[in-house]
N, C-alpha and C positions, 0 to 999 in steps of 0.2 A: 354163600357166595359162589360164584362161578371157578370152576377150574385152574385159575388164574387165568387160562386163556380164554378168546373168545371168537373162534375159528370156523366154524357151524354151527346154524341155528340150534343141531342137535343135539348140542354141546348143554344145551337147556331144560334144564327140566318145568313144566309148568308152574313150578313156586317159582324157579327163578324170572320165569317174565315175569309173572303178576308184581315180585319184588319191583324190577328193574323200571317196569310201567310205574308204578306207585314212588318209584324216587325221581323220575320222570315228572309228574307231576309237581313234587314238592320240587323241583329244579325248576319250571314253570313260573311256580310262586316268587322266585325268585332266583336267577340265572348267574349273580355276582357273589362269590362265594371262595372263599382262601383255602381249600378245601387237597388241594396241587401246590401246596408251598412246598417252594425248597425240589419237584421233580420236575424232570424231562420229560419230552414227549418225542418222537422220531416216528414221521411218517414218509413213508417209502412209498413213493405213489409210480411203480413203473410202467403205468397206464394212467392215461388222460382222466381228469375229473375237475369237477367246479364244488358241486355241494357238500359230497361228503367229503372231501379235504377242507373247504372254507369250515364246514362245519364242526368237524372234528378239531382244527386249529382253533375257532374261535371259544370252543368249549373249553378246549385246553388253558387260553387267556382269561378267560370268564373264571376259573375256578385258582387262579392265581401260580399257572404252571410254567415250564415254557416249551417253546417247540425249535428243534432241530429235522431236518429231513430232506427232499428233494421232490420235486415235482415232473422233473425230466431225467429221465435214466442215462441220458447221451452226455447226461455234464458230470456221467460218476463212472467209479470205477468198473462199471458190470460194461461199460462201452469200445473197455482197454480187455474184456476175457474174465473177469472176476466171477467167480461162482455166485450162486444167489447163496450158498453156503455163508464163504467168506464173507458175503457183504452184512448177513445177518450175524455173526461175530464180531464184527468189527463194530456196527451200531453198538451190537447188545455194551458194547464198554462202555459208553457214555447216555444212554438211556434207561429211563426204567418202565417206559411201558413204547413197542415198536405198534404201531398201526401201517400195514401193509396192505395196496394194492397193486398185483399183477396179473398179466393176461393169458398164466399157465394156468389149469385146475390142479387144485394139489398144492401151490404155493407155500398160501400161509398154513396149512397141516405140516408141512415140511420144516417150516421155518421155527415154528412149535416146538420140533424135537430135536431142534440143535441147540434150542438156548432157555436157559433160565428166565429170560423177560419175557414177562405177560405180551400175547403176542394177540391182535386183534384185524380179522381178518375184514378187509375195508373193499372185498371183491376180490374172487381167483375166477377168471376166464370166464366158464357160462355154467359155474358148477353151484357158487353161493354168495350170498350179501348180507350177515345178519344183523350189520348194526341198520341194515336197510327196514329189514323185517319187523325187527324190533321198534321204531320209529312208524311202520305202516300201524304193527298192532296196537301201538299206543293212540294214532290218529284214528283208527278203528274205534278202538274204547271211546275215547274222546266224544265222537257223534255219534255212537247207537248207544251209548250208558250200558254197554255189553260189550262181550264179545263171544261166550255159547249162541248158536242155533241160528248164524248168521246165513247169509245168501251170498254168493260175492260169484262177479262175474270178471274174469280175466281174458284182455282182449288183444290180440295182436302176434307179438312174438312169442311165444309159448315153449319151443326150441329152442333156444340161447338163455331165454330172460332168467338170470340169474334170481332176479328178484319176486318171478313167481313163483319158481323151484322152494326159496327160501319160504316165502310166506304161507306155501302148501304145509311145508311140516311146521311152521311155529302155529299155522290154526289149528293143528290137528288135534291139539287139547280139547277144543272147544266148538266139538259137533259141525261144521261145517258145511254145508252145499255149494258145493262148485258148480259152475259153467263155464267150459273151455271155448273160445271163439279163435278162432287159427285157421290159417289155410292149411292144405294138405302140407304145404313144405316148412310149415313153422308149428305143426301140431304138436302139443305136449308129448314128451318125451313118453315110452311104455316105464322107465326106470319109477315116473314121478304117478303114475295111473297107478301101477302094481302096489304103488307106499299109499295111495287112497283106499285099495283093495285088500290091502294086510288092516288099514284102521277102521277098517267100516266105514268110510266116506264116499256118500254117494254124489255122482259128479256125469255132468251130461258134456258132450262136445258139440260143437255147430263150426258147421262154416261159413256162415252167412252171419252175419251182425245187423241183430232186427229189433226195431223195438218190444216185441213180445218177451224177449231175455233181457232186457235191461227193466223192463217191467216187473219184471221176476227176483230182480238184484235189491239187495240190502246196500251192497258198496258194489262199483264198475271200476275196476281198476285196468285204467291202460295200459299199454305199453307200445316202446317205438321198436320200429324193424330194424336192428341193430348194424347197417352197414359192415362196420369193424369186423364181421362174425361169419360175413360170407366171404368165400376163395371162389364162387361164381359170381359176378356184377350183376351177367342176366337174372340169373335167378333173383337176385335182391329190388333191380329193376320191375320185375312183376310182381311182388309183392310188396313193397315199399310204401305204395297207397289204397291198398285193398280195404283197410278200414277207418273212417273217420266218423267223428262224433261231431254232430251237429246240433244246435241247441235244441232244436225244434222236435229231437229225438228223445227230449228227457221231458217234454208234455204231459205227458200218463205214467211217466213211472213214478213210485211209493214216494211221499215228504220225507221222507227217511237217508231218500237214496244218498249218497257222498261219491263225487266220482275223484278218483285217485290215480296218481301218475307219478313213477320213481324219477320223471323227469333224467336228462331232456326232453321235450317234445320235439318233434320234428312237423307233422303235417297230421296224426292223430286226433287231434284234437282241435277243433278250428276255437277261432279265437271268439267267438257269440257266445260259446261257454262259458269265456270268466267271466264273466257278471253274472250268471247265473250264481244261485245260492248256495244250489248242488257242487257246486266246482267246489273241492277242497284240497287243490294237489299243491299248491302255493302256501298254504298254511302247513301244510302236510311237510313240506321243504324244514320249514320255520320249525316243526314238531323235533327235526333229528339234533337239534342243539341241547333243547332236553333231555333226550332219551340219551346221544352219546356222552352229555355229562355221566349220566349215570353209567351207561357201559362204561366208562374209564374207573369212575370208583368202585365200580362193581370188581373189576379183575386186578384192581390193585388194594381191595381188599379195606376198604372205608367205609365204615358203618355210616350212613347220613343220620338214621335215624334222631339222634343225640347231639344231632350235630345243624338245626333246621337253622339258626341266626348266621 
């Protein structure tokens, strides 16, 4: 099992995804499960979301839990001066497992070492997302019946996107080739190049988005240019629509390819895509009810195996 928490991707060792994928799957098989009788759930969401809060609530019910928590931070006490300290003491008395997102980095590591509840980190600022990650590499597995010696090309926000940062070290088990597609003001971070160059991961950058690199892609994973993230507008304005995927652009690349998206879209993606077969960011959604089932039994310490009916 996991640390009880589950707060970075790196938190994981590669037994443990392979575990958390593989209960993923058996959640799959069957998603309705008493599995949360009798605990709490408390999600702390001090930044705006749709799917992984619906997702992580609705896995919560599915597995016969319940949920307490807040979706808007202005109707709780952190509005009146409360520490994010206090606020995480004061849940930890009525929950037993806290799922947090906030828009500091550092958050839920913080939040970790004030309290005994499994503490699952649901998003801190542009630093990590691993119930996100976790959920992509299982959609990964899912459509290449692998996940060693892939190809995967990441497109757009590469500076803030919490969720490429993640998914850089959760592949890093499994031989990977990167393609960084970013403009000079959203280019991957040196923090996240240096962690490909300490694992032997070789990884190309572009700044043009052409179909000869998506031709080259095993998985294309989008991303949208995060508004929220800039304290320049102009800046965000000029690069806001620099890359969009057009269906006519996924012609010649591999039957293999899956194109992926932590969602929202914004304009990234035009809509000729979904119908495409390629498109898998929609199911990909649908995948994190799965997989945060199992993150929750994972850190709150539930064997499934024994436990399949």
């Amino acid at each position: 099992m996991l640390h009880k928490n589950l707060v970075s991707i790196d938190d994981c060792s590669k037994d443990d995804i392979i575990r958390i994928l593989d209960n993923a799957a058996i959640f799959e098989e069957n998603p309705n499960r008493d599995l949360l009788k009798g605990k709490v759930v408390a999600t702390l969401f001090f930044e705006p979301s749709t799917r992984t809060r619906l997702s992580f609530e609705t896995a919560v019910n599915r597995l016969g839990g319940r949920v307490v928590g807040f979706q808007d931070p202005s109707t709780t006490s952190s509005s009146k001066g409360e520490t994010l300290k206090d606020t995480i003491l004061m849940v930890s008395n009525y929950a037993d497992v806290i799922i947090m997102r906030h828009y500091l980095e550092g958050a839920a590591r913080y939040a970790s070492e004030v309290t005994d509840v499994p503490v699952v980190n649901a998003g801190d600022g542009a630093n990590q997302h691993p119930s996100q990650t976790l959920l992509d590499l299982y959609s990964i597995r899912k459509t290449q019946n692998r996940l060693d010696g892939l190809t995967i090309t990441m497109v757009g926000d590469l500076k803030y996107g919490r969720t490429v940062h993640s998914l850089i070290v959760g592949m890093s088990h499994f031989a990977p080739t990167f393609h960084f597609v970013a403009p000079e003001e959203l280019r991957m971070p040196d923090e996240q190049k240096q962690f490909c160059d300490m694992q032997e991961i070789y990884y190309e950058e572009h700044t043009v988005f052409t179909e000869d690199v998506i031709n080259k892609s095993d998985i294309l994973y989008m991303t949208r240019v995060q508004r929220e993230r800039f304290t320049d507008l102009m800046e965000y304005e000029r690069v806001k629509n620099v890359y969009i995927l057009h269906n006519r652009m996924l012609e010649n690349s591999r039957s293999n390819l899956r194109v992926l998206h932590p969602l929202p879209r914004v304009n990234e993606i035009a809509y000729d895509v979904d119908d495409n077969p390629k498109a898998y960011y929609i199911r990909q959604a649908q995948n994190g009810l799965y997989t945060r089932e199992a993150i929750l039994c994972d850190v709150l310490g539930i064997d499934i195996r024994d436990r399949r009916l």
